[in-house]
C-alpha positions as CSV (number, residue, x, y, z in Angstrom):
1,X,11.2,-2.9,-10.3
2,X,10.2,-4.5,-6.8
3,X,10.5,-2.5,-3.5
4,X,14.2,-2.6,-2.5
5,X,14.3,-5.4,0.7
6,X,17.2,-6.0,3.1
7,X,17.7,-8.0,6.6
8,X,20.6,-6.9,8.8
9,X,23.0,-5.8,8.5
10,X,21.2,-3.3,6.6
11,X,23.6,-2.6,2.9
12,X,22.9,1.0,2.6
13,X,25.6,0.3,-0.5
14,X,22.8,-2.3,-2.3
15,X,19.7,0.6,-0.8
16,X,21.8,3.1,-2.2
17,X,22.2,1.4,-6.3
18,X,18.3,0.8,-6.0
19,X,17.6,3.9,-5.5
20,X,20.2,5.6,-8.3
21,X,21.8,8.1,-5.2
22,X,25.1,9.1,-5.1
23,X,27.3,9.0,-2.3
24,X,26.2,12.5,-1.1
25,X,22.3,11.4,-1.2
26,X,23.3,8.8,0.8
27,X,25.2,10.4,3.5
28,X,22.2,13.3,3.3
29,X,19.8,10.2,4.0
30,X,21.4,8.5,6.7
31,X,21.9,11.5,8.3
32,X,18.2,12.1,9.5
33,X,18.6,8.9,12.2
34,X,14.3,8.8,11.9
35,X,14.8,8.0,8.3
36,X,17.3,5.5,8.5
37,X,15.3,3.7,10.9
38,X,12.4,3.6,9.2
39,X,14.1,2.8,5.7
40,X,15.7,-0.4,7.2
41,X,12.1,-1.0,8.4
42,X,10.0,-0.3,5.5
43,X,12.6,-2.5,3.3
44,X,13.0,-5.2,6.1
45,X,11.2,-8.9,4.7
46,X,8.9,-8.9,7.0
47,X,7.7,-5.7,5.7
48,X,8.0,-7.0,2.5
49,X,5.9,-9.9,3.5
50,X,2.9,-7.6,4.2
51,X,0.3,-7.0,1.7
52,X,-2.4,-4.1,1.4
53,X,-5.6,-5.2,0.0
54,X,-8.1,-2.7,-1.6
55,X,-11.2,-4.9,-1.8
56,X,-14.5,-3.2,-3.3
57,X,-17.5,-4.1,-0.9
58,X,-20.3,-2.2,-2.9
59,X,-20.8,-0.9,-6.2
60,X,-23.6,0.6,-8.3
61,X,-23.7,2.7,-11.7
62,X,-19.5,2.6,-11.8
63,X,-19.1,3.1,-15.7
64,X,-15.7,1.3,-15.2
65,X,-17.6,-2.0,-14.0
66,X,-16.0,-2.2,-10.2
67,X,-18.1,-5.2,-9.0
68,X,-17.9,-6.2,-5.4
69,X,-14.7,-8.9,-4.7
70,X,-12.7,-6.4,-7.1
71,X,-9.3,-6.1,-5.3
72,X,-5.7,-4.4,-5.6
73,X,-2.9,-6.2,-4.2
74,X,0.0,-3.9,-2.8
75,X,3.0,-6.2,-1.3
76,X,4.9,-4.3,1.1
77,X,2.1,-2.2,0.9
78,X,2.9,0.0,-1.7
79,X,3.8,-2.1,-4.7
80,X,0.9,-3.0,-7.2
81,X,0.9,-6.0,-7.9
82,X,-1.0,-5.9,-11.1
83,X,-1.3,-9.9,-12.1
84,X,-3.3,-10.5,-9.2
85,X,-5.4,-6.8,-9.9
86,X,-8.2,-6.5,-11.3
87,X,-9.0,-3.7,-13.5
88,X,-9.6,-0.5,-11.7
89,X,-10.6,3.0,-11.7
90,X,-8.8,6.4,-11.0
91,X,-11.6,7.9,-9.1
92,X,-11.4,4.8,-6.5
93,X,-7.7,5.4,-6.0
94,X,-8.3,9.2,-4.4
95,X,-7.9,8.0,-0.6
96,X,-5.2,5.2,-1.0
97,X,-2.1,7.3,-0.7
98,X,-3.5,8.4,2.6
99,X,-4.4,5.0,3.9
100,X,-1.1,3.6,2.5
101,X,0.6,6.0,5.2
102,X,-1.5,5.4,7.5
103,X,-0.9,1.7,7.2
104,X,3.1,1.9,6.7
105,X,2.8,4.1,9.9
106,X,1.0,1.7,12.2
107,X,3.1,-1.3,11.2
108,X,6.7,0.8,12.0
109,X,5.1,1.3,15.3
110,X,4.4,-2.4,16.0
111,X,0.7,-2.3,15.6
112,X,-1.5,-4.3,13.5
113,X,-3.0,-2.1,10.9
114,X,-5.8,-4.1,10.6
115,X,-7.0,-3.2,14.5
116,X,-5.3,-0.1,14.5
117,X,-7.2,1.8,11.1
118,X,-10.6,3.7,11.0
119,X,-11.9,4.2,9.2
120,X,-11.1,1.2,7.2
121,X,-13.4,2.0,4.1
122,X,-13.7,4.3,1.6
123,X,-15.6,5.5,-1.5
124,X,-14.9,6.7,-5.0
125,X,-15.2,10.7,-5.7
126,X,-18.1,10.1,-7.8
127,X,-21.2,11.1,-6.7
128,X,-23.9,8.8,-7.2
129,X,-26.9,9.0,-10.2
130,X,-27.9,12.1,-8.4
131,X,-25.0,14.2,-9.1
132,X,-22.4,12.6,-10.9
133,X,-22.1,8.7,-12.3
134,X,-22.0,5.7,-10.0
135,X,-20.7,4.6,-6.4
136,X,-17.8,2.2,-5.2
137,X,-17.1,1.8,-1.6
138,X,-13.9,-0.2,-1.0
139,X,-12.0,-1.7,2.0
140,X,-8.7,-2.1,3.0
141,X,-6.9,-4.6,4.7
142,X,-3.3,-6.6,5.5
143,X,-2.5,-9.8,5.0
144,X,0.8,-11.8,5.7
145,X,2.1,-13.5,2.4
146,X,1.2,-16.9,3.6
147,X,-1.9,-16.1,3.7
148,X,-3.1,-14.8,0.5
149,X,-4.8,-17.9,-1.2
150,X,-7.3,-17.6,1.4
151,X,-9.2,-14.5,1.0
C-alpha cells in the first residue's frame, strides 16, 4: 500500500480509512496539534515527491554481493520502492531508520536534507575479514521525483 498523500484541505476522513482508525484514534490523533501538523506534512505531495536514496559507495568481502552503485529507493522517504532496488542486505539496513528521521525531520523544518545531514554515510555491522565477513559503506541522499533518471 503506498504512503497515504493529501493537499489541502487535508481529509483527515480519507487519512483516517488508510490508516484503519476509528473515530476515537482519530480524534486522539488530531488532538496532539504537533502531530497533526506534521501528518498533513509528511503526507503532503511534495513530501511524497521526495525520494531517499541509499547508494553503496564501497564494498569488499560482503557475502551478499553489495557492489558499489547498489541503491534503495524510498519515495517519500520511507516507502521502498523495491522495482527500482536492488538486492540488499540486513546488516546494511542497521542505521537507516535513524537517518530516515533524521531526513523526515530536516525536510518538516524547511531544510534540505541533503545540506543539512552528517554524517551522510554509513557502514554495515559487519566487521571486516579481521573480525567478522565483509564491509559496505553506503550513502544517502534526496532527490526530487523529476529528477530520478539522472543519478
Amino acid at each position: 500500500m503506498p504512503h497515504f498523500c493529501c493537499g489541502e484541505p487535508f481529509d483527515w476522513e480519507a487519512f483516517k480509512e488508510h490508516m484503519g482508525f476509528s473515530d476515537e484514534e482519530l480524534r486522539q490523533w488530531i488532538s496532539d496539534p504537533k502531530r497533526a501538523e506534521a501528518t498533513k506534512k509528511m503526507c503532503s505531495p511534495e513530501m511524497q515527491r521526495k525520494w531517499l536514496i541509499v547508494e553503496v559507495v564501497k564494498s569488499h568481502g560482503c557475502a551478499n554481493g553489495l557492489k558499489p552503485g547498489d541503491r534503495l529507493y524510498f519515495k517519500g522517504i520511507g516507502n521502498l520502492d523495491p522495482k527500482r532496488s536492488s538486492n540488499w542486505c540486513g546488516h546494511n539496513l542497521l542505521f537507516l531508520p535513524l537517518v530516515q528521521d533524521a531526513i523526515h525531520n530536516a525536510l518538516m523544518q524547511g531544510k534540505d536534507p541533503n545540506e543539512f545531514l552528517y554524517p551522510n554515510h554509513f557502514s554495515c555491522v559487519d566487521t571486516t575479514l579481521k573480525y567478522g565477513w565483509g564491509y559496505v559503506e553506503s550513502k544517502v541522499y534526496v532527490v526530487d521525483e523529476e529528477d530520478l533518471d539522472k543519478i
